[in-house]
C-alpha positions as CSV (number, residue, x, y, z in Angstrom):
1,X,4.9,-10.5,21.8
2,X,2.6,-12.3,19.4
3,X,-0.3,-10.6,20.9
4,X,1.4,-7.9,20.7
5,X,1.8,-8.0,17.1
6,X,-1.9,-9.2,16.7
7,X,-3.2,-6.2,18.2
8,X,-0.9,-3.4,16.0
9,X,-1.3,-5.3,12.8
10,X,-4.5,-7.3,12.8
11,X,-5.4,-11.0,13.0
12,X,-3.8,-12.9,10.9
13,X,0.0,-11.4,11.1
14,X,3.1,-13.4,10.2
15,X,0.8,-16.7,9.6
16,X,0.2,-15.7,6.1
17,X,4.2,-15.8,5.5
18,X,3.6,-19.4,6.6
19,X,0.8,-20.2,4.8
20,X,2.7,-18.9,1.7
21,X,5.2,-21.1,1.9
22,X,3.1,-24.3,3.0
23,X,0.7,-23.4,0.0
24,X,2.6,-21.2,-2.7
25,X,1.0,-18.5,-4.2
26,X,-1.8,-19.3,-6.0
27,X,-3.5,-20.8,-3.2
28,X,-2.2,-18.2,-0.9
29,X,-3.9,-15.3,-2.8
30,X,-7.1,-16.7,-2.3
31,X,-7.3,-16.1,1.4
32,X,-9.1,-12.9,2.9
33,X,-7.3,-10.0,3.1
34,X,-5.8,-9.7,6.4
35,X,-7.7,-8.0,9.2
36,X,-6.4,-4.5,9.2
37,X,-6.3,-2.9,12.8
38,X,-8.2,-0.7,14.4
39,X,-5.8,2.4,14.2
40,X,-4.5,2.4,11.1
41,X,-8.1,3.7,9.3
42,X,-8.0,7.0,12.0
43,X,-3.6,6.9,11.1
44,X,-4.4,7.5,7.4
45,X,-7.4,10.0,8.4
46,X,-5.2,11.9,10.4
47,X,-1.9,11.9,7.9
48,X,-4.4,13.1,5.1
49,X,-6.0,15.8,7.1
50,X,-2.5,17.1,7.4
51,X,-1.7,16.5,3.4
52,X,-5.0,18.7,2.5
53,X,-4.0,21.4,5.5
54,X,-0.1,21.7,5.5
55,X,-0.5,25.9,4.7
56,X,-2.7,26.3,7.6
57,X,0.0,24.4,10.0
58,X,2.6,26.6,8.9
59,X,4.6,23.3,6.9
60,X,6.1,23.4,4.1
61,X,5.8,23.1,0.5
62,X,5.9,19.6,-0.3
63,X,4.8,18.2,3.4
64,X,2.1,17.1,1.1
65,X,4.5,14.9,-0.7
66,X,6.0,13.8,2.0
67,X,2.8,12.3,4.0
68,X,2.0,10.5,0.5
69,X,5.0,8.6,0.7
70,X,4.5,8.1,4.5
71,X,0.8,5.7,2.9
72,X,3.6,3.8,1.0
73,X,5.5,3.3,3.7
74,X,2.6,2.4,6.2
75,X,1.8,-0.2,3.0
76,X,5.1,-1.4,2.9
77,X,5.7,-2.3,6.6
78,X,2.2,-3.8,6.5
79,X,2.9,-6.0,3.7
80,X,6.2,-7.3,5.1
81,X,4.4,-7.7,9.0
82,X,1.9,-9.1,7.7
83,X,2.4,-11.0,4.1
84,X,-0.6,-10.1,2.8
85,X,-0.5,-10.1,-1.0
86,X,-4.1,-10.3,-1.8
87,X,-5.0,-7.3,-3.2
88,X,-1.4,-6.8,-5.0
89,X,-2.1,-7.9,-8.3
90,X,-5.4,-6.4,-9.3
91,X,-4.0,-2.7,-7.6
92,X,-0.6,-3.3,-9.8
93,X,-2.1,-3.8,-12.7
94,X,-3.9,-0.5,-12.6
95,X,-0.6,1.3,-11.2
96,X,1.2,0.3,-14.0
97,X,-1.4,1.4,-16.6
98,X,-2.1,5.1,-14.6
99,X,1.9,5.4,-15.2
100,X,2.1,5.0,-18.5
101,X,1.1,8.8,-18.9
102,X,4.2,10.2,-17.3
103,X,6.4,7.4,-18.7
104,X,5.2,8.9,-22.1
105,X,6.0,12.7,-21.0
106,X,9.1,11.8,-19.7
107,X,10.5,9.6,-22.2
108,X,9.3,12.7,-24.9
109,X,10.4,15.3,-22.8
110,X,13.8,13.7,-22.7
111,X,14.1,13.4,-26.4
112,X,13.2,16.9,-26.7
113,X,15.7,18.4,-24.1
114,X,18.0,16.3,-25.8
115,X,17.5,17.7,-29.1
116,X,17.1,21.3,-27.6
117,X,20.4,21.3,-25.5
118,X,17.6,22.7,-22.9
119,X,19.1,23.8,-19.8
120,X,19.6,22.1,-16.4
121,X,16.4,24.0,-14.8
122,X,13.8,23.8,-16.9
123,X,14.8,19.5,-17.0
124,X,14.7,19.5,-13.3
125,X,11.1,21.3,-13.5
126,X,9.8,18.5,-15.7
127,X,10.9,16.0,-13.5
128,X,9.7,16.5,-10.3
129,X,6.7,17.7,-11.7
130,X,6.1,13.8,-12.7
131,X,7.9,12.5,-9.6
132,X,5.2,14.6,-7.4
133,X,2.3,12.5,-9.3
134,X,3.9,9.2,-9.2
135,X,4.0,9.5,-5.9
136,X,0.4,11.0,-5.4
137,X,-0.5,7.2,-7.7
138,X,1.3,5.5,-5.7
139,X,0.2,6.4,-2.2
140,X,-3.5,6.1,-3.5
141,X,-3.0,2.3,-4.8
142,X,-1.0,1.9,-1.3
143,X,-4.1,3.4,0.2
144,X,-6.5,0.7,-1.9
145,X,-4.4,-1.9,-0.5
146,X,-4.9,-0.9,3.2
147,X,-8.3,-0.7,3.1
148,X,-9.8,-1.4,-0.6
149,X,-12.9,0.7,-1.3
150,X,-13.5,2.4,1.9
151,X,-10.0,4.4,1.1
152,X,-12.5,6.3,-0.7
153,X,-14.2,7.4,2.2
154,X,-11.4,7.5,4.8
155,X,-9.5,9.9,2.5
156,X,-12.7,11.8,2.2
157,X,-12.8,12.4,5.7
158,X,-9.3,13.5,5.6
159,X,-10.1,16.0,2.8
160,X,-13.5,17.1,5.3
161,X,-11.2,17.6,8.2
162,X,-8.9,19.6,6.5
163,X,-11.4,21.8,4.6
164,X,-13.1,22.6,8.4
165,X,-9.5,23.5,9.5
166,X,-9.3,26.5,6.4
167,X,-12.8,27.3,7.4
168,X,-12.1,27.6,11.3
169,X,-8.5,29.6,11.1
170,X,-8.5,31.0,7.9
171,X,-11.5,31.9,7.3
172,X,-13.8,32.2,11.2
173,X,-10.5,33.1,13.2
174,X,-9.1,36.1,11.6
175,X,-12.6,37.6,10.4
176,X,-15.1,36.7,12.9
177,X,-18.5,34.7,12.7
178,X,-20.3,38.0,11.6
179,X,-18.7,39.0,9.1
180,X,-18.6,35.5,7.4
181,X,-22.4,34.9,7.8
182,X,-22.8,38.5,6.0
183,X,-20.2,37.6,3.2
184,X,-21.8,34.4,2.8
185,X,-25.5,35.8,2.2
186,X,-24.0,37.9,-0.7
187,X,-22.2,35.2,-2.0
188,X,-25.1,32.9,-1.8
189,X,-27.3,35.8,-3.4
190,X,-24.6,36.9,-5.7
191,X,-24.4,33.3,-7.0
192,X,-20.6,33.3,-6.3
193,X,-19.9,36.4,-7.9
194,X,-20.0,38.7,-4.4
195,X,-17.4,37.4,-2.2
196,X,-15.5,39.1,1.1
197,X,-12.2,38.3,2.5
198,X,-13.7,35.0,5.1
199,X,-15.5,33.8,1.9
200,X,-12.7,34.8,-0.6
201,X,-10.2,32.8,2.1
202,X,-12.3,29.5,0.9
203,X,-12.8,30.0,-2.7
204,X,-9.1,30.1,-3.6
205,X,-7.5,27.1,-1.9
206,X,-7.2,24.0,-4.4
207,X,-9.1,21.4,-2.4
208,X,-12.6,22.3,-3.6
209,X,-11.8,20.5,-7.0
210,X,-11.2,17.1,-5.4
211,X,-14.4,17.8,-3.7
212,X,-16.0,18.5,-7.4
213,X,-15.0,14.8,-8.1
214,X,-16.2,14.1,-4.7
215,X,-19.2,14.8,-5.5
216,X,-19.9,13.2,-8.8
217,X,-18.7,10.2,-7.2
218,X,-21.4,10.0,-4.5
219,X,-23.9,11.3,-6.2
220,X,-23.9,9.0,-9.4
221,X,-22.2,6.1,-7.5
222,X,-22.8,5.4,-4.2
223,X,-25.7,3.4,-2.4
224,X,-27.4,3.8,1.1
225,X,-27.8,5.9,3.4
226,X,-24.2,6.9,3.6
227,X,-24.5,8.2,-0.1
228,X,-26.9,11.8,1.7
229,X,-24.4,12.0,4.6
230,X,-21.2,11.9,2.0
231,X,-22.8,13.9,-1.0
232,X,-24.4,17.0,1.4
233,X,-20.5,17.0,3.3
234,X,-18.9,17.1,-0.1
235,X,-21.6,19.5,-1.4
236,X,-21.6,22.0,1.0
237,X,-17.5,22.4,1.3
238,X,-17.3,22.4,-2.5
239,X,-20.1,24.9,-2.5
240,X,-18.2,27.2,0.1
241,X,-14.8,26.9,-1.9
242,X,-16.9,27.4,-5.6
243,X,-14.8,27.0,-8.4
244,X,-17.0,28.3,-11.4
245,X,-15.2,26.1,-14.3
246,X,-15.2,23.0,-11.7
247,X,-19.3,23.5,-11.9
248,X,-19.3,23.5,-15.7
249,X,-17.6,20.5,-15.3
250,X,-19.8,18.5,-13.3
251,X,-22.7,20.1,-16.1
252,X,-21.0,18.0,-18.5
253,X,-20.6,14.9,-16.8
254,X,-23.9,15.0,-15.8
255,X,-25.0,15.5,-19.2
256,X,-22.4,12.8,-20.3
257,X,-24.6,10.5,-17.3
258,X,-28.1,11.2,-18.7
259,X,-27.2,10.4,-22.5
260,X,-25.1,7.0,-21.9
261,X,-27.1,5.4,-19.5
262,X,-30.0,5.6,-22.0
263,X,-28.1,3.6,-24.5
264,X,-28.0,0.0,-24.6
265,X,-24.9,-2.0,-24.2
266,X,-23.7,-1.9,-27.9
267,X,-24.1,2.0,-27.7
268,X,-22.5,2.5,-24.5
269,X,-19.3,0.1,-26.3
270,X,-19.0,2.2,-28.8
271,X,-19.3,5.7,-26.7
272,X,-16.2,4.5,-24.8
273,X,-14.4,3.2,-28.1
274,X,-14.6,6.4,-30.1
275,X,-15.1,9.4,-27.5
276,X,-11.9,9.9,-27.8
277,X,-11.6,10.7,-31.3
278,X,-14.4,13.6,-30.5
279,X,-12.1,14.7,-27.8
280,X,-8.8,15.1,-29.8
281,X,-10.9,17.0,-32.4
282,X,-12.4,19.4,-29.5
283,X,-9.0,20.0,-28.1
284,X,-7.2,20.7,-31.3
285,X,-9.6,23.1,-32.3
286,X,-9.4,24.6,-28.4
287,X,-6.1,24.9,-29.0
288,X,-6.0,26.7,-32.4
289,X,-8.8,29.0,-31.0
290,X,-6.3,30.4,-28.4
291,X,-3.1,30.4,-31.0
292,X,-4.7,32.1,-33.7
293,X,-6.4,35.1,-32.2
294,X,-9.6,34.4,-32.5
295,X,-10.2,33.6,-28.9
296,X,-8.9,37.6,-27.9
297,X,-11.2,38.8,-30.8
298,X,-13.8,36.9,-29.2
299,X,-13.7,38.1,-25.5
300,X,-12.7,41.9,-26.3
301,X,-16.2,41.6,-28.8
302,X,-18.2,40.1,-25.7
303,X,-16.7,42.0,-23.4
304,X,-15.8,39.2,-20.9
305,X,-13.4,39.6,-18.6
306,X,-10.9,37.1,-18.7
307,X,-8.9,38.0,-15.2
308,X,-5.5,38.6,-17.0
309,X,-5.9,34.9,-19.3
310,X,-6.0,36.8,-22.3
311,X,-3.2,38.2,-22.1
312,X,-0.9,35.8,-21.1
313,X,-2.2,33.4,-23.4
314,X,-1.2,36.3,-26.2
315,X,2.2,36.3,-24.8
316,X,2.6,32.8,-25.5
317,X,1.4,32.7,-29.1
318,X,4.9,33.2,-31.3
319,X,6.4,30.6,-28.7
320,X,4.5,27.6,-30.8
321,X,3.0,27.0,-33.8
322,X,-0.2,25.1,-34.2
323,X,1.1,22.3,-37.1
324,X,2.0,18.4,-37.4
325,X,5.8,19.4,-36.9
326,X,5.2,21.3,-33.8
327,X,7.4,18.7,-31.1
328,X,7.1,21.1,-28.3
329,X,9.7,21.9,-25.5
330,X,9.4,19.2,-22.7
331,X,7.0,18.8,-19.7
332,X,7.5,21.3,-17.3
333,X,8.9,24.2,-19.5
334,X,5.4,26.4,-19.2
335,X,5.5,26.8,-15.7
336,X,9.6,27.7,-15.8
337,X,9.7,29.9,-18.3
338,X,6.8,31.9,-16.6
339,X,8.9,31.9,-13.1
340,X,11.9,33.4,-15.2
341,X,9.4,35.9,-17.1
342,X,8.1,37.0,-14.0
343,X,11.3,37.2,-12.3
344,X,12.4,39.7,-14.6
345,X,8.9,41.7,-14.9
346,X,8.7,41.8,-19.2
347,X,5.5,42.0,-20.6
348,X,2.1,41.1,-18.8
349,X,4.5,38.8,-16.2
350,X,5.5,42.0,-14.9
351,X,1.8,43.1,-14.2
352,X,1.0,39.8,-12.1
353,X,2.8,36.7,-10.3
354,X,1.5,34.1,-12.3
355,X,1.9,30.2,-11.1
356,X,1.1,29.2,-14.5
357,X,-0.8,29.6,-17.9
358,X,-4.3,29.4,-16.7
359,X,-5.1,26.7,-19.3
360,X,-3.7,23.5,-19.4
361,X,-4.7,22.0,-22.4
362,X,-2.4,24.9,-24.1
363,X,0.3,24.3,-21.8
364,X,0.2,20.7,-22.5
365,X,0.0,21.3,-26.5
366,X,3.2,23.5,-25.9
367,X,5.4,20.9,-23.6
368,X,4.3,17.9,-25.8
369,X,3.7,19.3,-28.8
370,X,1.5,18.5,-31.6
371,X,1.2,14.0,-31.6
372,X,2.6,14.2,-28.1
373,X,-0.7,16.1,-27.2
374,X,-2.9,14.1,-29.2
375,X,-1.7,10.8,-27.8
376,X,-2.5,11.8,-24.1
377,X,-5.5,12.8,-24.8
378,X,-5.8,9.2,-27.0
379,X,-4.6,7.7,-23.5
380,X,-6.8,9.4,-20.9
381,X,-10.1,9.4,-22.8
382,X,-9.7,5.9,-24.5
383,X,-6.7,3.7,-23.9
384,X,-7.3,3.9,-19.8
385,X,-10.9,3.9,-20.1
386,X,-10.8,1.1,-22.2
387,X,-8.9,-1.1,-20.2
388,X,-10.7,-0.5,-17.0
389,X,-13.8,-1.2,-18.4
390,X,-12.3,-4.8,-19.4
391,X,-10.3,-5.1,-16.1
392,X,-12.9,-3.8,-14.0
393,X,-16.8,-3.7,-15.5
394,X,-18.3,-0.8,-17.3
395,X,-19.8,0.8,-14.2
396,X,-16.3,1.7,-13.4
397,X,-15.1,2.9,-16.6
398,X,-18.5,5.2,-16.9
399,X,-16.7,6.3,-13.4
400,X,-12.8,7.1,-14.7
401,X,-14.8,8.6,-18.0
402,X,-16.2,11.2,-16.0
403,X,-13.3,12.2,-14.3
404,X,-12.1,13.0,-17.2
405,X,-14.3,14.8,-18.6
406,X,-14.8,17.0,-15.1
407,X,-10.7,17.5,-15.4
408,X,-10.5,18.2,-19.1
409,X,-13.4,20.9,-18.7
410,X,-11.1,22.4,-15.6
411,X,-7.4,22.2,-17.9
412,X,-9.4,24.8,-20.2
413,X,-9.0,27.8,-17.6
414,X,-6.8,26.6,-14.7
415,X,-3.7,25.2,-13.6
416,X,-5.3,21.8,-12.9
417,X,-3.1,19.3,-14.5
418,X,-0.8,18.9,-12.1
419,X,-3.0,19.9,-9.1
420,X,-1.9,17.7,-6.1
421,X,-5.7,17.3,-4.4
422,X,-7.3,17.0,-7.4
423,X,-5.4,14.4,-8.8
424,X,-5.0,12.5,-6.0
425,X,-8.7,11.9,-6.0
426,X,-9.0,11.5,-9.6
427,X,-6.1,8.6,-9.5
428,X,-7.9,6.7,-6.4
429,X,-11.9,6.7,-7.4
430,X,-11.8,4.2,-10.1
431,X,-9.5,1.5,-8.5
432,X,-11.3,2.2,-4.6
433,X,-14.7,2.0,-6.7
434,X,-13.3,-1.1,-8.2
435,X,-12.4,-2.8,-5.4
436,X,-15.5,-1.9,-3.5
437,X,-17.3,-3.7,-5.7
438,X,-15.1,-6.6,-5.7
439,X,-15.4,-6.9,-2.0
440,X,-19.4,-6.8,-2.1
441,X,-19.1,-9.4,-4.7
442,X,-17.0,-11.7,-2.3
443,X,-19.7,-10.7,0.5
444,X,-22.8,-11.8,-1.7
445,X,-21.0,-14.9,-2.4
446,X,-19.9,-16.0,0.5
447,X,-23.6,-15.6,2.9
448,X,-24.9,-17.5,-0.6
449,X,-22.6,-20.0,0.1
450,X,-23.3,-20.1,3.9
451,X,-27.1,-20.4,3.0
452,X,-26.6,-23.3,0.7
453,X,-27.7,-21.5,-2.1
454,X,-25.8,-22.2,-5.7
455,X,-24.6,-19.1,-7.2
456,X,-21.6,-18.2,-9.4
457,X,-18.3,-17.2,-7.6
458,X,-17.1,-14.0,-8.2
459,X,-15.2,-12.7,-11.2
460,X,-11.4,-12.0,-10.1
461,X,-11.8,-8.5,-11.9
């Protein structure tokens, strides 16, 4: 039996329950992480594979959800077979921070329903909207705790399996090879613009954003020769699912790359202390562009075609105001009242089934209202930037910084706010990245200890 339980759950097992209570916990939690075993890395590929491709199996809705909280599970039993608290405090310290966003809409959202009398299903809406991504943070730092930084990769892997899966049966399966080698030649031609039904069956399926972020990662992040391998897979499937706004968006972060790493330190401080006082500016305005009209004028003068945005956003504009005393109507209540709208067919609902406003940063302005909105935006593009450059080195915060600015860029025309895939990867780059540069740090230490060489020991964050 203790074999047994040394092969399913690595080398150290139950010992470390021991050695916590021989030693306590300050002593304990300087100890290696426990070996993990061999399965569990090709488990958590195969479980995420299944996440990214539950349509394609024929599952439901929220499978998704439910193979999330399978990771925390998987953590769970670990930690209690295993007693390996090593990595606990550093990944619960970011957890807590990450959460503090939907703490915030859900403690506003209640004050509002509760001022509003709002009804039963629009509450419920708003709810599990921030249960889903609770869940989604919490199965990624469960993930960092299995396996540190290379639950970047592994989930990677999961995200390439899946992606070949959509291009295999829903795409090569029901249309033939031929016919997707022809519509791909236009599209590639067209720049994205010429698309068939094969190609069309990739471009509208949410995982190519997480492969967007994907991208950034390994191509302004990574080191080696893993870094060509990694960037051309992510490449190529986000190339083959093209988002257009997701591409504007890694334009900016790349032009966000080249400006602060040509400052010195002082500069790059004060980049990450004040961006977001730029940002709440840009948004605001955003925002008042759309409410007062002068977005319409502007795309009926150009005569761009806006795919239906323009006038939905229209049929939101005497449903809030743009002023200080705007307080908005609760998280979740965009999305419901557009389900009801287009239940009943009024107006440009009936004309289209919607899944939502097209443009997040309005549908946030409009659930959290006018200092609600302002103090996200306060929290994703300072206060959580901020902290993780103290908690975790700059390098990392220059990493969580442009995330947000590749996700900001996409909440301008698209539903991507609450987007499962793409959050997922947003919430697990920055604490895998940070823990896979703890764990080299430990590695350089230690062979400079086992060559005799003095050196400082590793910083604990």
């Amino acid at each position: 039996m203790p074999n047994l339980m040394k092969l399913l759950f690595g080398g150290y097992g139950s010992g470390n329950w021991e050695y916590l209570a021989q030693h306590g916990g300050t002593q304990f939690l300087k100890r290696k992480p426990a070996q993990r075993p061999f399965w569990l890395p090709l488990l958590y590929i195969a479980m995420m594979g299944i996440g990214f491709w539950y349509r394609g199996m024929g599952l439901p809705w929220f499978m998704k959800y439910l193979v999330q909280a399978a990771v925390v599970g998987l953590a769970a039993c670990f930690l209690l077979i295993t007693g390996d608290f090593n990595r606990l405090p550093l990944i619960g310290e970011y957890h807590i921070i990450f959460l503090i966003p939907f703490v915030m809409m859900a403690a506003w959202s209640m004050l509002v329903w509760s001022l509003d009398f709002q009804q039963l299903n629009y509450m419920s809406r708003g709810c599990s909207t921030i249960l889903y991504h609770m869940i989604s943070l919490t199965s990624m730092c469960a993930a960092v705790y299995l396996f540190g930084g290379k639950a970047i990769d592994y989930t990677f892997y999961g995200m390439c399996i899946a992606n070949v899966c959509i291009l295999v049966f829903d795409s090569l399966r029901p249309y033939g090879l031929s016919e997707f080698i022809t519509g791909f030649i236009a599209f590639a031609k067209s720049g994205g613009v010429d698309t068939n039904a094969p190609i069309k069956a990739l471009e509208v399926h949410d995982l190519t954003f997480g492969f967007g972020l994907m991208v950034l990662y390994y191509a302004l992040f990574e080191k080696g020769w893993r870094r060509v391998v990694h960037l051309t897979l992510a490449a190529g499937f986000f190339y083959l699912g093209l988002k257009r706004i997701a591409l504007i968006g890694m334009l900016g972060v790349l032009l966000m790359h080249l400006f602060i790493t040509r400052l010195k330190p002082k500069g790059q401080n004060f980049v990450l202390h004040s961006i977001s006082i730029f940002a709440i500016a840009i948004c605001l305005f955003y925002v008042f562009f759309i409410w007062s009209g002068l977005f319409s004028w502007t795309v009926d003068t150009l005569g761009i075609d806006t795919m239906g945005r323009e006038g939905l956003y229209e049929a939101f504009t005497d449903l809030y105001s743009f002023s200080p005393t705007f307080r908005g109507y609760g998280i979740g209540w965009v999305t419901r009242y557009i389900s009801i709208m287009n239940a009943a067919g009024i107006g440009v609902f009936g004309t289209h089934d919607f899944g939502g406003m097209h443009n997040d940063l309005v549908t946030m302005y409009i659930e959290l209202g006018f200092w609600g909105f302002s103090f996200w935006i306060w929290l994703s593009w300072q206060g959580k930037v901020v902290w993780c450059q103290k908690q975790y080195g700059t390098e990392t915060a220059f990493l969580l910084l442009y995330c947000t600015i590749y996700a900001f860029v996409t909440y301008a025309t698209d539903n991507t706010a609450f987007y499962c895939y793409m959050n997922t990867i947003f919430m697990l780059l920055p604490i895998g990245h940070a823990m896979k540069q703890l764990d080299r740090n430990e590695v350089i230490y230690n062979h400079a200890i086992s060559q005799n060489k003095p050196t400082e020991p590793p910083a604990k964050k």
